[in-house]
KOLVEX-109915 format. One record per residue: residue number from 0; y, x, z of N, C-alpha, C, O in turn; residue in one letter. Coordinates in Angstrom, 2 decimals, m for minus. Example, Ala and Ser with C-alpha at 12.3 -4.5 7.8 and 13.67 -1.06 7.14 Angstrom:
// KOLVEX-109915
    i       nY       nX       nZ      caY      caX      caZ       cY       cX       cZ       oY       oX       oZ  aa
    0    m5.69    13.19     7.80    m4.50    12.30     7.80    m3.30    13.20     7.80    m3.32    14.24     8.46   A
    1    m2.25    12.85     7.08    m1.06    13.67     7.14     0.03    12.90     7.87     1.14    13.41     8.04   S
END
This chain:
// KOLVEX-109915
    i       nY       nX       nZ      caY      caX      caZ       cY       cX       cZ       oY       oX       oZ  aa
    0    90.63   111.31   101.45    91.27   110.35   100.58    91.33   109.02   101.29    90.37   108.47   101.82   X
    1    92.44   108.59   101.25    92.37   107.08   101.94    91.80   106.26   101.09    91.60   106.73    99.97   X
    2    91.38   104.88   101.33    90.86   104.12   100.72    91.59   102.74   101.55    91.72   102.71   102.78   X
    3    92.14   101.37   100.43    92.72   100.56   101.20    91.87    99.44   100.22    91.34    99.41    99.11   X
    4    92.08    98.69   101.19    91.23    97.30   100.63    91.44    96.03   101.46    91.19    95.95   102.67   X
    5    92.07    94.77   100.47    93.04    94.12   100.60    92.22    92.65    99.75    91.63    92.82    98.69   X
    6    92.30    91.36   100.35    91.89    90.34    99.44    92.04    88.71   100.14    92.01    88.32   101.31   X
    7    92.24    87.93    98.74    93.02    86.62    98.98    91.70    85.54    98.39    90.60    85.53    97.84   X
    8    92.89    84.63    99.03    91.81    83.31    98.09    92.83    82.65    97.12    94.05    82.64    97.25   X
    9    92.39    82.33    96.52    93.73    81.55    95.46    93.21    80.27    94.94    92.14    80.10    94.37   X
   10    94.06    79.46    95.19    93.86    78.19    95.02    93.78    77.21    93.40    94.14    76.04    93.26   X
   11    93.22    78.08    92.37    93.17    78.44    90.96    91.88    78.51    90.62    91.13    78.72    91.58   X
   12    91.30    78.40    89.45    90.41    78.10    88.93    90.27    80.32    88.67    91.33    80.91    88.49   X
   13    88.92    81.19    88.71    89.25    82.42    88.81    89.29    82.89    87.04    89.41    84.11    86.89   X
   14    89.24    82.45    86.33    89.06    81.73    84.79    90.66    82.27    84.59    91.10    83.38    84.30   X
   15    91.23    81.16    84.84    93.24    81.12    85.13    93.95    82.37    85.88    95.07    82.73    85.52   X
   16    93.26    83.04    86.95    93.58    83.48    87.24    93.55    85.18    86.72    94.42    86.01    86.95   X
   17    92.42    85.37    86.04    92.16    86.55    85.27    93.08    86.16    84.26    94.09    86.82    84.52   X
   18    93.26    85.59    83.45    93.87    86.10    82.53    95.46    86.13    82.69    96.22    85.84    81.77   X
   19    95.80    86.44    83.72    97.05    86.84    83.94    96.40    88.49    84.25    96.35    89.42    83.44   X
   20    96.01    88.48    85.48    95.05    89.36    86.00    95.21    90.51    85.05    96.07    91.38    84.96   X
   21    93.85    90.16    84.21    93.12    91.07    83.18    94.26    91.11    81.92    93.95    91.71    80.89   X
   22    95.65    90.41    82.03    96.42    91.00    80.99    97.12    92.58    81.27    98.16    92.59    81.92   X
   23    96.73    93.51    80.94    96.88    95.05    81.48    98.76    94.82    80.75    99.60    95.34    81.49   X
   24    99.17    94.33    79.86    99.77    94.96    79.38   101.50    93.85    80.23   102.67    94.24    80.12   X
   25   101.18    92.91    80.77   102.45    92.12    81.05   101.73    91.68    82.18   102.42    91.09    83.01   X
   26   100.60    91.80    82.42   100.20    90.83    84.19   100.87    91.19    85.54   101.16    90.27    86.30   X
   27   101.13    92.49    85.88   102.26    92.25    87.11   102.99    91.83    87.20   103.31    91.54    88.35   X
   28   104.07    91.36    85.88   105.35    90.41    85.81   104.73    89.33    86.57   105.29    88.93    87.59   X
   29   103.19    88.61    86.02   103.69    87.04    85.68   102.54    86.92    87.31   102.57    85.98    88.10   X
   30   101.89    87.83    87.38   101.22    87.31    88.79   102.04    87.99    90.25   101.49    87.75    91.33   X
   31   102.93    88.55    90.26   104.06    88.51    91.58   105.28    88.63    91.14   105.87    89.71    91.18   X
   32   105.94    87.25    90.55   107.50    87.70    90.31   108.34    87.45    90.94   108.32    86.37    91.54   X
   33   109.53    88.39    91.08   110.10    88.74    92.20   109.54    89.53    92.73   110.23    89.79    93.71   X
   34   108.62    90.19    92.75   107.86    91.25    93.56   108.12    92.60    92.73   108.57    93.68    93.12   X
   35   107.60    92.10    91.15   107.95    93.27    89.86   108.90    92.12    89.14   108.87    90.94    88.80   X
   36   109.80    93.33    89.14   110.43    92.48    88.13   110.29    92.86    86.63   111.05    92.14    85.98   X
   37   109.76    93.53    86.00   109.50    94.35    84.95   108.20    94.98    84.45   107.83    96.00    85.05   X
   38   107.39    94.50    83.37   106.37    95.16    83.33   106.59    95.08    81.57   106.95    94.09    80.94   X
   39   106.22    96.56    80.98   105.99    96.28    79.61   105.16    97.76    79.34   105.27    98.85    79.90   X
   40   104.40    97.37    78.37   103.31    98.47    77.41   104.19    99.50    76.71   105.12    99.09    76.01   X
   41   103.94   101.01    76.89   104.66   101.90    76.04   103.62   102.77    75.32   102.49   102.96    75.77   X
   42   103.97   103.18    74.43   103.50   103.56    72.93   102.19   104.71    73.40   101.16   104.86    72.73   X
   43   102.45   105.33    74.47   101.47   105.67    74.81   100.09   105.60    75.25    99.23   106.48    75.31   X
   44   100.08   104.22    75.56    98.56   103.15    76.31    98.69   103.64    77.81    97.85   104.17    78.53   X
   45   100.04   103.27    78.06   100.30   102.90    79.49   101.13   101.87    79.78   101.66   101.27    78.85   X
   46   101.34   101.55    80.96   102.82   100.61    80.93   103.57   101.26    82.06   103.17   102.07    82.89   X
   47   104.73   100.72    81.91   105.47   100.94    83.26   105.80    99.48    83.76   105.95    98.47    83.06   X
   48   105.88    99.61    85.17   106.07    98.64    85.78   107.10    98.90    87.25   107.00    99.63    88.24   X
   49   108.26    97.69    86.68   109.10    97.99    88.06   109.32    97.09    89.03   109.40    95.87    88.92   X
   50   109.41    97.76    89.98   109.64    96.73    90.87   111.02    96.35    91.27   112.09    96.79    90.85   X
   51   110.68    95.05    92.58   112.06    94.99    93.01   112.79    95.68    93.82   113.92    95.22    94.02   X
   52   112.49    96.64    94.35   112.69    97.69    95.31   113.51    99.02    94.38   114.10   100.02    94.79   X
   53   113.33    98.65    93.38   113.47    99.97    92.68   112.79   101.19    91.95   113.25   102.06    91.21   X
   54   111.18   100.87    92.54   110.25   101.61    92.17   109.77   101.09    91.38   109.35    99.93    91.34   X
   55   109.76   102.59    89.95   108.59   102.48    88.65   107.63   103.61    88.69   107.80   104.83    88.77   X
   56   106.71   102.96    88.63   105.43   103.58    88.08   104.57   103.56    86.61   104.47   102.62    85.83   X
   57   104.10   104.62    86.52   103.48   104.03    85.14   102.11   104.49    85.16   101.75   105.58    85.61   X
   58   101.14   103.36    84.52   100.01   103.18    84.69    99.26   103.22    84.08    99.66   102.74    83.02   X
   59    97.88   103.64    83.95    96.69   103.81    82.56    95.85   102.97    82.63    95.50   102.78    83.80   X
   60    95.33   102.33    81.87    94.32   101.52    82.31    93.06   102.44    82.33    92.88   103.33    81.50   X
   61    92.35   102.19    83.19    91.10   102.97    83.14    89.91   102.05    82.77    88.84   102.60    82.47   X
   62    89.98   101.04    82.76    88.82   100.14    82.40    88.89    98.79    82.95    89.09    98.36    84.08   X
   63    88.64    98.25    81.79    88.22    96.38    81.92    86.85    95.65    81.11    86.44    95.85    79.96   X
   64    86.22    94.58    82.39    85.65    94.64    82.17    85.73    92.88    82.66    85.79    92.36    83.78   X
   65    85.70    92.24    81.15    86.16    90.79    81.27    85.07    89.50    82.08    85.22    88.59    82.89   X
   66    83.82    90.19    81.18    82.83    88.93    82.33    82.81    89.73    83.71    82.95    88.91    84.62   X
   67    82.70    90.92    84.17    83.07    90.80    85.95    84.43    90.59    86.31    84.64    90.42    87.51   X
   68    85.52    90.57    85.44    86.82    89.84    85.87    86.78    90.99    86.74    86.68    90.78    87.95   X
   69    86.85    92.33    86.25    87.37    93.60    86.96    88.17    94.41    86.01    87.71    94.77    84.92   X
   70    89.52    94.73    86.48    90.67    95.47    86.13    90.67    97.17    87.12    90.81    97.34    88.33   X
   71    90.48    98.11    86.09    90.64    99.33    87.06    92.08   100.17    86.27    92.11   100.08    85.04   X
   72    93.21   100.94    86.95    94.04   101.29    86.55    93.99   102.38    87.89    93.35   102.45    88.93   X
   73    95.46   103.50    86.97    95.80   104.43    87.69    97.09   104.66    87.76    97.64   104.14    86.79   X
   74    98.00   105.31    88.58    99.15   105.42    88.96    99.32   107.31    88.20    98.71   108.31    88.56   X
   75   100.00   107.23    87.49    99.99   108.73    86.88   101.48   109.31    85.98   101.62   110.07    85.02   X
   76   102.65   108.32    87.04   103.88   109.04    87.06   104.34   107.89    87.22   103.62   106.90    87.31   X
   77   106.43   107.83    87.32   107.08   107.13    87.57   107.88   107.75    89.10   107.67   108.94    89.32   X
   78   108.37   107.34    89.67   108.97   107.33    91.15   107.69   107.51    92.18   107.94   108.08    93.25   X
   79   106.94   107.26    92.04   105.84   107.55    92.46   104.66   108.35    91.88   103.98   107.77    91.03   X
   80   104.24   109.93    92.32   103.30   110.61    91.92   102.44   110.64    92.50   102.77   111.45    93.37   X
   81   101.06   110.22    92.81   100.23   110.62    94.02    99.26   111.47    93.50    98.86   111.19    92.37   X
   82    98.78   112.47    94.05    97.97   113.37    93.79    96.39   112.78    92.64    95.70   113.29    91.76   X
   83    96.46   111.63    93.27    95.02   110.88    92.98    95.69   109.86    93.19    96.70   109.84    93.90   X
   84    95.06   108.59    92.38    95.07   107.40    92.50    94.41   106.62    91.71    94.39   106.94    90.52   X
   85    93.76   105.51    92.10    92.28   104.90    91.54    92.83   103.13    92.11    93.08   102.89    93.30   X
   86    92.90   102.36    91.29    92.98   101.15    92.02    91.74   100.09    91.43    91.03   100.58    90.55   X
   87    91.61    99.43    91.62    91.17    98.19    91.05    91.22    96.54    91.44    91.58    96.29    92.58   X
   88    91.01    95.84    90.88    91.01    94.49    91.23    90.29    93.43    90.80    90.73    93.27    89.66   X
   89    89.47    92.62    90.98    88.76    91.75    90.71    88.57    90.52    91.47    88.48    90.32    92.68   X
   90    88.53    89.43    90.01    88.73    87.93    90.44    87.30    87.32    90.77    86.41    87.72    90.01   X
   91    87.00    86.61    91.54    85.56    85.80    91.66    85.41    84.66    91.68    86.57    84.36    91.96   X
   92    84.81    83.56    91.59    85.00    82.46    91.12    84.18    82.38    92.87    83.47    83.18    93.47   X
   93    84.80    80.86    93.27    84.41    80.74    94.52    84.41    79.01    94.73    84.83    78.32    95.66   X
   94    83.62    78.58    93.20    84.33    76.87    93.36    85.09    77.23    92.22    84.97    78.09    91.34   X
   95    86.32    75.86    92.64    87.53    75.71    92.52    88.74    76.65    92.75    89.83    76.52    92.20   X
   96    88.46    77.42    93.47    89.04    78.49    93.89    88.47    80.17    93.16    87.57    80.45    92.36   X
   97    89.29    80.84    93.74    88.50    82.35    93.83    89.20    83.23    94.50    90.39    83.09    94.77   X
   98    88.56    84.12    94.78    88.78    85.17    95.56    89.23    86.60    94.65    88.58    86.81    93.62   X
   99    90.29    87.52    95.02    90.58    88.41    94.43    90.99    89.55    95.26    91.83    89.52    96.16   X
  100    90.37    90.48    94.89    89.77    91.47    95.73    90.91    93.05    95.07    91.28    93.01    93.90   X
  101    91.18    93.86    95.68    92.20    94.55    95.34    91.81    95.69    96.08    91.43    95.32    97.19   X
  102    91.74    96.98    95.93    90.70    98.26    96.30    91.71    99.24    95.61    91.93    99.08    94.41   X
  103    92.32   100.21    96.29    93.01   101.49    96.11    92.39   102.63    96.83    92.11   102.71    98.02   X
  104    92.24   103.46    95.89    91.54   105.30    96.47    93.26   106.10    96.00    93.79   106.10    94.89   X
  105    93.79   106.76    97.39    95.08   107.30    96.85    95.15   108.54    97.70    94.81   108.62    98.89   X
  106    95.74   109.71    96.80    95.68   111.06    97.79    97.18   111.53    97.68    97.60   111.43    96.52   X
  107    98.00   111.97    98.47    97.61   112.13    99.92    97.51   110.77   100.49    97.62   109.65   100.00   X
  108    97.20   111.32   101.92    96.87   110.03   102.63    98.45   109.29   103.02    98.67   108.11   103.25   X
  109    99.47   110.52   102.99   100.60   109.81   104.01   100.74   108.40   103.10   101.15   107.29   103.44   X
  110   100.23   108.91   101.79   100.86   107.33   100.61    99.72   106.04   101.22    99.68   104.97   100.62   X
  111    99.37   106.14   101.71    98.09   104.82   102.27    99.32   103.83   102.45    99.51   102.78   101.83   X
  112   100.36   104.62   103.79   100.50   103.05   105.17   101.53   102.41   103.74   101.18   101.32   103.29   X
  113   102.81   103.13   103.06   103.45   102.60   102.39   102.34   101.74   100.88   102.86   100.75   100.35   X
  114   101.58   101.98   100.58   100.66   101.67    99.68   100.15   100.26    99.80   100.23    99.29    99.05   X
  115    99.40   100.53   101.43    99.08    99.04   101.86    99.73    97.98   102.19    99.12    96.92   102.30   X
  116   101.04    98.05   102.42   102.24    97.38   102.91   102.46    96.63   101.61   102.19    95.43   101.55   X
  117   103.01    97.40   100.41   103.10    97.25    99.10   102.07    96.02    98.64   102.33    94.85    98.39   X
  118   100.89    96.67    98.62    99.86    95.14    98.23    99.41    94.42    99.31    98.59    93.60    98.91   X
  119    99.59    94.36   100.56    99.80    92.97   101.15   101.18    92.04   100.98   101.18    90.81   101.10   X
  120   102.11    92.69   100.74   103.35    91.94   100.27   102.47    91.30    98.74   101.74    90.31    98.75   X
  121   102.72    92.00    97.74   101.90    91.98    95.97   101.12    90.54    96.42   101.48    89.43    96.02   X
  122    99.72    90.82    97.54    99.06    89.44    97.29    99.39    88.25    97.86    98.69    87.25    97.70   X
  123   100.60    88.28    98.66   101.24    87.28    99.50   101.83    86.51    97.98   101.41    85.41    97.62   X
  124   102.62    87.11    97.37   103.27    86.31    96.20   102.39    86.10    95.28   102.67    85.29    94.39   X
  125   101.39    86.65    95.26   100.21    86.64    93.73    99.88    85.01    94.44   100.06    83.99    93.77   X
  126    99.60    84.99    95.23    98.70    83.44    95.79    99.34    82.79    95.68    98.83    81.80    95.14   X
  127   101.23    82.59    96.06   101.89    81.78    95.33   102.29    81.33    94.07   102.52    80.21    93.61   X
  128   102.30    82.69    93.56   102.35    82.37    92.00   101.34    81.71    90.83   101.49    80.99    89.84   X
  129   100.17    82.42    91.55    99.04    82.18    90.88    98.20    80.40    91.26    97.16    80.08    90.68   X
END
């Protein structure tokens, strides 16, 4: 199983920055836009989320957990199927700042190189946006 692991500093209070973050149900819109252009909650307790590329996925939340400012979700249809997929993300307070940390377990492996590409682009605009 590959494992990718990816992380920024953001120039944000990590307070501000979770609760875009830790909003499961609209937070990829508002923390890389232009990156997704589309994120909304469906009746099922998933969302889909699209991007600008063209790719939707839709996602479960698997667990949040607000005082560690940790978001865990899964990829479990859309344009993208991966056998397995486990992500998570978490904000840290670092100061004035914080750090946000972004961790994917995805099977097969060929989905890694396109995977990691994907969220180093994702946190390039999250730091701007955010």
């Amino acid at each position: 199983m590959a494992s990718i692991s990816r992380e920024i500093v953001i120039e944000s209070s990590a307070d501000d920055v979770w609760k875009v973050i830790g909003d499961f149900a609209t937070g990829p819109s508002r923390m890389a836009p232009g990156f997704v252009v589309d994120t909304h909650p469906e009746e099922d307790g998933l969302r889909r989320v699209t991007f600008a590329d063209g790719t939707v996925v839709r996602e479960r939340l698997i667990g949040i957990d607000h005082d560690a400012r940790r978001i865990v979700y899964s990829v479990v249809g859309g344009s993208v199927t991966p056998e397995h997929d486990n992500a998570a993300m978490q904000v840290v307070e670092e100061g004035d700042k914080c750090r946000v940390t972004w961790i994917r377990d995805v099977l097969p492996d060929s989905l890694a190189t396109p995977m990691a590409a994907a969220m180093t682009h994702g946190l390039t605009v999250m730091q701007k946006a955010l």
